[in-house]
MARPA-736483 format. One record per residue (C-alpha): residue in three letters; x, y, z. Coordinates in pm, whole numbers, plus 50000, padded with zeros to 5 digits. Example, Ala and Ser with C-alpha at 12.3 -4.5 7.8 and 13.67 -1.06 7.14 Angstrom:
// MARPA-736483
ala512304955050780
ser513674989450714
// end
This chain:
// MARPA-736483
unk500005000050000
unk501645034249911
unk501555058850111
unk498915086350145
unk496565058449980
unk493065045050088
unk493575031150461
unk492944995750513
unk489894984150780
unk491404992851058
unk490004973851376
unk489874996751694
unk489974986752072
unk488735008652324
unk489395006052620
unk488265024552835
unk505594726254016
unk506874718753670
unk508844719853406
unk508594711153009
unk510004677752839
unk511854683852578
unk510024688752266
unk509044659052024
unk509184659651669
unk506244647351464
unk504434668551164
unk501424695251243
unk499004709551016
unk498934746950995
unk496234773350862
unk496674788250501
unk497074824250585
unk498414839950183
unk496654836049853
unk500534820049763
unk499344785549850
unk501924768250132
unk500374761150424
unk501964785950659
unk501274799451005
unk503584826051278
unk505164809751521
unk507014823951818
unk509404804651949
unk507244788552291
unk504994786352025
unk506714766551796
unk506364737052045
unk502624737152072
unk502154740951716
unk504084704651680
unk501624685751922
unk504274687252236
unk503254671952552
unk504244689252838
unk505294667853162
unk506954677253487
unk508994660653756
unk509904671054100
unk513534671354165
unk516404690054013
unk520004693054129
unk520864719754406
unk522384753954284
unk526074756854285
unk527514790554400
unk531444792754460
unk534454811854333
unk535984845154345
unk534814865954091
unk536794894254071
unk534184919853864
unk531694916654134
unk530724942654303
unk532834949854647
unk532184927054961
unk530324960855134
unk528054966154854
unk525644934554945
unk527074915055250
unk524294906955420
unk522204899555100
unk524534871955048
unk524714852555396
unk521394861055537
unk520374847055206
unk517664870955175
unk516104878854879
unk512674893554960
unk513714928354822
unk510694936254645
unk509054950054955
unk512074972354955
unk511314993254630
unk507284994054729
unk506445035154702
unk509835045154535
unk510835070054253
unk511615051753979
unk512185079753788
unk515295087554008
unk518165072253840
unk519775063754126
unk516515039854244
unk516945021253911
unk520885016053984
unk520025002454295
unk517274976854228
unk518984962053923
unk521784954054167
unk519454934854395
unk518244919454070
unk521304913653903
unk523194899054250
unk519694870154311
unk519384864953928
unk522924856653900
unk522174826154104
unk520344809753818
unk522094828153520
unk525724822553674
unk525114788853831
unk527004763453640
unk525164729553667
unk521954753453731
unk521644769953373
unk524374755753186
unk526774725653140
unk530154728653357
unk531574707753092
unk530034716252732
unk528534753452832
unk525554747552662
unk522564760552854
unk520074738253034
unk515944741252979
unk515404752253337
unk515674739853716
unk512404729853931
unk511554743654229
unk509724729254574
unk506784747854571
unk506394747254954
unk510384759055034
unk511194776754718
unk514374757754703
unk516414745854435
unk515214704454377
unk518114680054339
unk517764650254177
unk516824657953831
unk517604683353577
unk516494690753259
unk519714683853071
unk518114698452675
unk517534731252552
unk517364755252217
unk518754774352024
unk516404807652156
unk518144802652493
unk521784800352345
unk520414830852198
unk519984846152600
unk523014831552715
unk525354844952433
unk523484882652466
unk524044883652867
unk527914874352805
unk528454896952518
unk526764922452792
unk528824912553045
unk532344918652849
unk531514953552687
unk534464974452768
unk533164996253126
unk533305026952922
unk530415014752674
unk528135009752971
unk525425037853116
unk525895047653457
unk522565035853566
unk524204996253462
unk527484999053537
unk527524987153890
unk524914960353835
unk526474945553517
unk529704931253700
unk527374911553937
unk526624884953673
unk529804876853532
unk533314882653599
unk535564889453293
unk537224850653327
unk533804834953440
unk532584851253066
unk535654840252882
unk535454802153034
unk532134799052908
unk532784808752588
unk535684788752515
unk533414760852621
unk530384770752389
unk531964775052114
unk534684742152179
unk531274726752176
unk530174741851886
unk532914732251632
unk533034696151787
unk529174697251689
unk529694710151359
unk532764686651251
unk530344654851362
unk526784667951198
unk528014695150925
unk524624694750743
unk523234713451073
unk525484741450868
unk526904760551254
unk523564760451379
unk521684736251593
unk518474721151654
unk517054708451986
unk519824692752196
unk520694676452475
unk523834698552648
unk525804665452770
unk524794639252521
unk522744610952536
unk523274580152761
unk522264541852708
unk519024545852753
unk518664571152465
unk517684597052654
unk519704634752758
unk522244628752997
unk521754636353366
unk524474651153547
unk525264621653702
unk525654600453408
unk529184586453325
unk531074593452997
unk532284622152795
unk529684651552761
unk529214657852394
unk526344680252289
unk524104655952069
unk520584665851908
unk517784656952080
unk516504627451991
unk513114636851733
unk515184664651651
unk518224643151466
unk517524657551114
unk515664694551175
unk516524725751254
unk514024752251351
unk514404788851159
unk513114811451412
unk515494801651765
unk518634799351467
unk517824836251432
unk518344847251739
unk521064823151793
unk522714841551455
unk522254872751615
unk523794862551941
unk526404848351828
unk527204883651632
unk526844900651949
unk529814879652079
unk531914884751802
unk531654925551794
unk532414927252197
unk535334901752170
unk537164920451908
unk536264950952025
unk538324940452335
unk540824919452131
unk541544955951940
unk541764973952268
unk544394946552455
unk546334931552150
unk545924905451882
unk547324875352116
unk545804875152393
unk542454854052521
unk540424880052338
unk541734881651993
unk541564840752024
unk538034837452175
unk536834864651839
unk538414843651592
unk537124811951689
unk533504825651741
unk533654846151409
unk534604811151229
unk531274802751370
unk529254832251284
unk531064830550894
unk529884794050889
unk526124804250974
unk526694832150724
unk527744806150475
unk525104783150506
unk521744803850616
unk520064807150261
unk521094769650162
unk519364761450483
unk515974782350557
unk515384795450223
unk512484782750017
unk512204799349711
unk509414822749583
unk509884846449913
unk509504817450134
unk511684807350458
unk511564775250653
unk510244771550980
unk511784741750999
unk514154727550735
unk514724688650700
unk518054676250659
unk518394641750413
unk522054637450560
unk523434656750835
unk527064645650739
unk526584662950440
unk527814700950466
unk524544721350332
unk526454754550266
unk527814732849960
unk524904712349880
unk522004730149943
unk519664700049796
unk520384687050136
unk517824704850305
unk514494712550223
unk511224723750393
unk509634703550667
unk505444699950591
unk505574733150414
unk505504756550699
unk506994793250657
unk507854821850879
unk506544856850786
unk505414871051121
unk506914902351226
unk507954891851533
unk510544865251621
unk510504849551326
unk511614880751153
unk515354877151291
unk516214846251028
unk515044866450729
unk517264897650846
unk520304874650902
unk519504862150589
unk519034887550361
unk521714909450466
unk524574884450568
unk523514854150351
unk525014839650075
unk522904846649788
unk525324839649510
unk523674813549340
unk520934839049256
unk520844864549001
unk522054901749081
unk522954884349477
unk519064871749528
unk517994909149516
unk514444899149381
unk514174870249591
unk515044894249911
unk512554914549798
unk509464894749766
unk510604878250120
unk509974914950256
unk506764918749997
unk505284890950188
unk505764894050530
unk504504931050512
unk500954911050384
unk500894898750746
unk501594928550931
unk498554948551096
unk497134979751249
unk495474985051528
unk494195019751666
unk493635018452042
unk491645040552229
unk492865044652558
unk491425053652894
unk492015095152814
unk490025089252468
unk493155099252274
unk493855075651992
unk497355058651943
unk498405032851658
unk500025000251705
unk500774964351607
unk498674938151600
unk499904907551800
unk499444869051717
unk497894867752064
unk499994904952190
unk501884881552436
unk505164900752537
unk507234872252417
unk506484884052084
unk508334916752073
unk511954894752121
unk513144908351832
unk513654941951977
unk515714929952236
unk518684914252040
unk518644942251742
unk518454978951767
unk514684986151615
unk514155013451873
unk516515032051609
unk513765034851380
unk511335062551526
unk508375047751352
unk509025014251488
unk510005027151805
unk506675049651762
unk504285017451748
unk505944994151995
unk505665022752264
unk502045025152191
unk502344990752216
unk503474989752564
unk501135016852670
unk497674994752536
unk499734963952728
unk500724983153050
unk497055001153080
unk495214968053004
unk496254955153352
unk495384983953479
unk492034988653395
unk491324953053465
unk493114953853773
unk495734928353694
unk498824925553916
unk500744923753632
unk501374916253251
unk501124888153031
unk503134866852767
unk503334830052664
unk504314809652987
unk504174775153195
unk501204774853376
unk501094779953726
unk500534748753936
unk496684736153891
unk495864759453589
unk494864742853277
unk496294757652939
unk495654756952610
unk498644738352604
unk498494723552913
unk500994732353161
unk502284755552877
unk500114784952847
unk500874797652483
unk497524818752391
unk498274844752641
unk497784880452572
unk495114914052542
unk492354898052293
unk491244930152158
unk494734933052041
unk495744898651915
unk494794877751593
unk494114847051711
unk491594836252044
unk493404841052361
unk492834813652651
unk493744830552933
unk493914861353099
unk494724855553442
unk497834838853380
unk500904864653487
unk504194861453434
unk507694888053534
unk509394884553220
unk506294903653034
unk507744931353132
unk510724930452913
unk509474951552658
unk508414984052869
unk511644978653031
unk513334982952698
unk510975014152629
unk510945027952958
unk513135019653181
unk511525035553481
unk507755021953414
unk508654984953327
unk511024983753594
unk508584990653837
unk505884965853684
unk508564942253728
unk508844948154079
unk505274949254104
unk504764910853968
unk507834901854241
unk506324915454499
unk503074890054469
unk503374860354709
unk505874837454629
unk507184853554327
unk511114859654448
unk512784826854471
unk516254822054596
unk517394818454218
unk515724851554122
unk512214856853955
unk509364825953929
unk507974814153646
unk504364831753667
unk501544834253887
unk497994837253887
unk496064865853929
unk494784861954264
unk498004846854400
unk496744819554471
unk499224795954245
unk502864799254097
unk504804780353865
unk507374765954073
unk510504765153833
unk513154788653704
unk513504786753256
unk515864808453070
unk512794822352833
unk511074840253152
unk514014851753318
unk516874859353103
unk514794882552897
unk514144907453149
unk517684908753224
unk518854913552874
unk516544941452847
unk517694955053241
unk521124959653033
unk519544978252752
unk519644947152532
unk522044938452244
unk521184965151978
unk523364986852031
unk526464964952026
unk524454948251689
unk524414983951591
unk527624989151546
unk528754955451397
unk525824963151126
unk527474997351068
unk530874981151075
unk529494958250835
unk528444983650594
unk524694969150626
unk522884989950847
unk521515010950606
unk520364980350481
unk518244968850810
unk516795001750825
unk515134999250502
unk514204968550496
unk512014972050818
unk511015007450710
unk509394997650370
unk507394971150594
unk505704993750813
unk505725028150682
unk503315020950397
unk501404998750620
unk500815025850916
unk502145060050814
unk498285064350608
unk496595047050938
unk498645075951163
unk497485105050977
unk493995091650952
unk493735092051342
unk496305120151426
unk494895161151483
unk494525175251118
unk497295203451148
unk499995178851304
unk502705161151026
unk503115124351022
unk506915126951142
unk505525151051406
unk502905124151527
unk505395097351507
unk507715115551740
unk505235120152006
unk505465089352207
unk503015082352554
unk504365078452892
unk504215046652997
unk501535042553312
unk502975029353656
unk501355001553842
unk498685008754039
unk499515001854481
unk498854963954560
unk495304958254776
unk495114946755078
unk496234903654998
unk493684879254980
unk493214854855257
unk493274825655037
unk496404835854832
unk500044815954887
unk501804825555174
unk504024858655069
unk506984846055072
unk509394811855058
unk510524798955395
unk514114800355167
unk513694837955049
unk512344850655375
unk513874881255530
unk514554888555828
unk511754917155958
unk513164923056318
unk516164939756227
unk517944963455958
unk519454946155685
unk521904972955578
unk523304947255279
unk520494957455079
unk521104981554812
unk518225007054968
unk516225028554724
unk517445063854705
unk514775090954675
unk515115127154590
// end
């Protein structure tokens, strides 16, 4: 649609105990959404495991949190003392009634968050493999203690959390003079500058063992299991004996999905730009300059063999591509790989990340004038599935935005590993966004936000225990199940808008009963406290702490620009949504105003609104394990700071 044409119907809202088995692999149907014919639908990436018929199933023991070490880039031994052996960390209460428009507030509370997240995030044999690196799913909780369960662990994981993992370390080894004030002291407290470098040298050692074994997987990876697989052909427990080799998960032998490789592509170039940035600054031979070659030979690989791999033809990219042969290196054969039940991605959400990486990095050489036609009928289509919304919020002023598949948070990922916010249009609609999300709760008096999550204990799901269709209906294409379902890490997105506003949502959703945990954050929680999801998963807590740290865009930024392909990003993901919602903004905005005026104007995000008095029949408030002491001062805390 050019612009200044006839606007399309517009719809208007007014408004005034577990843990998931590893996915299975077996082939789903999906709804024809394009006149092109391939059955197609969006899928984000907790989504991608309901679409394939995955049964969800829980057990009730996981292995006890390690914490030892010196870590040198922590902050000093008076900063949090008492945080750390009273073993308190009940803090919410702390930043109840606080300015969190003082900068110095902020500072403070992501240090509390950053030193009890760091528990799960840092926690090797916790999150990740002390031998091969690779991340875990997540660690169970007791849901009467709050403590970390022993016996089992979910030993499998994805690509989307490699994704997380390789964002917070590329975070965590930016040079101290590339980091805001307001993150500066917090950022130390997750990694130390050798804790970093360890696990990347054991990633990516991983990695290129992985690749040498299964090169048709072209550098990138499907479902795994982080130490291997044992006798009994099933992911290797931590107490298994034998070598811990990263192996794919068994169902997932032969597929890789598109949408986690895209953030994992993106990660991984993250890594790259901070460790030669730091290789430049202390010299080509040290541990820096070695760690950036050997994860830039990874990144060139997925480079290499992205288009072979999740390209379709006609404008179309895999959700899934089949492999024939996974010995067989698909960045020189690419009639190795081909789509798996004709399923695309051309959402404008998560799955956008593959087509990015691949039109601008990809290896298009086999098509005429470098696949320039072909990238631009993969843009042509996804901006057929990309929709307005004008919301009417509580004031009666009218405010433009993107539609959501079901407007779960989870779906605005994408603008937490690459620097969107750049664009002022973009950045335009996805603050609207926030606003419609952050005022919903509030005018239905929800104690918090929502996005795609594990259900709390006793609540039965759409996908049940995984609660996928979760989200504002009035803004979402598809039926929502549930909106009582509440989860921390939906605040990741205002937090990336606005700081100040989604920080204190997030505090808002801790401070419900029995939503701090010794390893940081829960999983989610009903509305009426009553239930919580008693485990700890990278997908709901490492994406608020990305976005705590400003996510990676910036640093992707500046390796695009490096790249010479910025200009590039920027106009691909302008000529999607300017002609789609530059006529719908000037058919809603005040008749004298401009269109770049109106896009500049962005709303102030709402605050939450003071907790009510808690309900009898909701969960105690807190863990017997995260209890603090209230009969004396605890002066370890980092106490808000107000004007």
């Amino acid at each position: 649609m050019a612009l200044g044409g006839a606007c399309p119907a517009l719809l208007e809202v007014s408004n005034a105990g577990r843990i998931a088995e590893p996915p299975a692999r077996r082939s789903a149907g999906a709804e024809t959404k394009s006149g092109l014919g391939p059955m197609a639908c969006y899928i984000g990436s907790p989504l991608v495991l309901v679409m394939m018929g995955v049964v969800f199933a829980f057990t009730n023991s996981f292995p006890q949190a390690v914490t030892s070490g010196t870590d040198l880039r922590r902050l000093s031994e008076t900063s949090a003392p008492q945080l750390a052996s009273s073993g308190c960390c009940r803090f919410a209460k702390e930043f109840e009634d606080v300015d969190w428009y003082n900068p110095q507030t902020r500072a403070d509370f992501l240090a509390n968050v950053m030193y009890v997240e760091s528990r799960f995030l840092g926690g090797s044999a916790v999150a990740f493999d002390p031998d091969t690196g690779m991340t875990y799913d997540g660690v169970g909780l007791d849901y009467n203690t709050g403590d970390v369960q022993h016996e089992t662990l979910r030993t499998f994981s994805a690509p989307s959390k490699e994704a997380l993992h390789l964002s917070l370390l590329a975070l965590a080894l930016q040079p101290i003079e590339d980091v805001p004030a307001e993150q500066a002291a917090a950022l130390p407290l997750l990694y130390s500058t050798d804790e970093a470098l360890d696990i990347l040298e054991k990633k990516v050692s991983s990695m290129e063992d992985f690749d040498a074994r299964f090169p048709g997987f072209g550098g990138y990876m499907p479902w795994f299991c982080s130490r291997g697989i044992n006798d009994a052909g099933v992911c290797k427990s931590t107490t298994d004996p034998g070598t811990s080799r990263m192996m794919p998960l068994p169902g997932w032998e032969r597929s890789l999905p598109g949408l986690d490789n895209g953030q994992l592509a993106f990660g991984t170039a993250a890594v790259v730009h901070v460790l030669e940035r730091r290789a430049a600054q202390e010299g080509g031979s040290g541990r820096f300059a070695q760690m950036a070659r050997r994860w830039n030979g990874r990144l060139e690989r997925m480079k290499a063999s992205v288009v072979n791999l999740f390209y379709d033809g006609a404008g179309l990219v895999r959700m899934i591509s089949q492999l024939d042969n996974i010995t067989v290196d698909v960045a020189r054969n690419a009639s190795n790989a081909h789509n798996q039940n004709q399923m695309v991605l051309w959402d404008a959400f998560e799955g956008e990340m593959v087509v990015i990486f691949m039109d601008i990095f990809g290896n298009w050489s086999k098509y005429p004038n470098n696949g320039e036609e072909e990238k631009k009928l993969m843009w042509k289509i996804k901006a057929e599935h990309v929709e307005p919304v004008v919301y009417t919020a509580a004031d009666n002023s009218k405010m433009v935005l993107q539609k959501g598949f079901w407007f779960s948070a989870h779906e605005q990922w994408k603008t937490l590993q690459l620097p969107y916010m750049d664009i002022p249009l973009v950045r335009h609609l996805f603050t609207n966004g926030e606003f419609a999300r952050l005022e919903n709760s509030l005018q239905q008096q929800l104690p918090g936000l929502m996005a795609s999550v594990n259900a709390p204990h006793g609540v039965q799901c759409d996908a049940h225990p995984y609660c996928s269709a979760v989200g504002i209906q009035a803004l979402a294409e598809q039926p929502i199940f549930t909106e009582t379902v509440l989860t921390p890490y939906a605040s990741f997105p205002s937090i990336l808008v606005d700081s100040a506003a989604g920080l204190a949502w997030y505090n808002h959703m801790l401070a419900m009963p029995r939503v701090q945990t010794p390893v940081g954050s829960i999983e989610s929680f009903t509305n009426t406290g009553k239930a919580v999801a008693p485990m700890a998963t990278w997908d709901a807590k490492a994406t608020t702490v990305v976005a705590m740290l400003g996510g990676t865009g910036p640093l992707l930024r500046t390796y695009m620009q490096e790249h010479g392909v910025y200009g590039v990003f920027e106009d691909r993901v302008k000529s999607m949504y300017g002609p789609i919602f530059e006529p719908v903004i000037a058919s809603v905005m005040p008749s004298k105003a401009s269109v770049d005026a109106q896009i500049a104007q962005l709303p102030k995000l709402p605050l939450p609104a003071p907790h009510p008095a808690r309900r009898k029949d909701a969960l105690p408030a807190d863990f017997p394990s995260c209890r603090c002491l209230e009969d004396k001062q605890t002066p370890g805390f980092l106490q808000p700071k107000n004007p």
